[in-house]
C-alpha positions in Angstrom: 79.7 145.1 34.3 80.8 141.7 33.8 83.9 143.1 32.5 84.9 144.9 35.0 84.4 141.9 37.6 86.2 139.6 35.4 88.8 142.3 35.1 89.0 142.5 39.4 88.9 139.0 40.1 91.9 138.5 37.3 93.6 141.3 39.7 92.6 139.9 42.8 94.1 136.5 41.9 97.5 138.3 40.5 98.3 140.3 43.6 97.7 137.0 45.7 99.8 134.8 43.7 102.6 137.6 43.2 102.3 138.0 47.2 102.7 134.2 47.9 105.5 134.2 45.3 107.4 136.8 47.0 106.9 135.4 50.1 108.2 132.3 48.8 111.5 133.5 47.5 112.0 136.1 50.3 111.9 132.7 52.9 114.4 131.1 50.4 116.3 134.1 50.8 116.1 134.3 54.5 117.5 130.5 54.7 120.4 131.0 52.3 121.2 134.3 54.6 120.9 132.6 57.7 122.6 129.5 56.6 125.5 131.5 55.2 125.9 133.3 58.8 125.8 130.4 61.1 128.4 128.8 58.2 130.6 131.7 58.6 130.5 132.8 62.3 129.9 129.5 63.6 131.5 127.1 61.8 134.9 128.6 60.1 136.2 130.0 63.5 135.9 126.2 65.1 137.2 124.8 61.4 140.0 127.0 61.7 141.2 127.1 65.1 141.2 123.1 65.0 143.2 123.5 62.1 145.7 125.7 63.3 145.8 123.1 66.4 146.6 120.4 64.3 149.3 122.2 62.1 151.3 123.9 65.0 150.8 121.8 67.8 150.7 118.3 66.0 153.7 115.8 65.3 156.0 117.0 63.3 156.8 115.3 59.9 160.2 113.2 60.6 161.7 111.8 57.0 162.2 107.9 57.0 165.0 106.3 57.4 166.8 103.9 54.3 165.4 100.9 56.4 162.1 102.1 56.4 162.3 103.1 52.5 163.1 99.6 51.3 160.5 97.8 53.9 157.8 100.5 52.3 159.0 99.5 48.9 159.4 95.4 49.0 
């Protein structure tokens, strides 16, 4: 008889720490997921339209001129 509530307890106290486990990684899960959506459909669109912005609507790169050069040099 002992056995047998040795052998339930031992089974009670798997099933509980397997649950809390799973729980666990499931809400690590959950975070990655969630973090990975708000990065993606958030984030990038503002990222990319401010890049765009900036590349077509920003000052264009004008070489320098030989004065310019030799002041940057000396």
């Amino acid at each position: 008889m002992s056995s047998l509530l040795t052998f339930l307890v031992v089974g009670l106290v798997a099933v509980l720490v397997a649950g809390v486990a799973l729980s666990v990684i499931g809400a690590v899960f959950g975070l990655a997921i969630g973090l990975a959506g708000l990065l993606l459909f958030k984030v990038a669109p503002i990222i990319l339209i401010g890049y765009l912005v900036v590349r077509f609507l920003g000052p264009k790169r004008r070489s320098l001129s030989e004065a310019d050069r030799k002041w940057l040099e000396s």
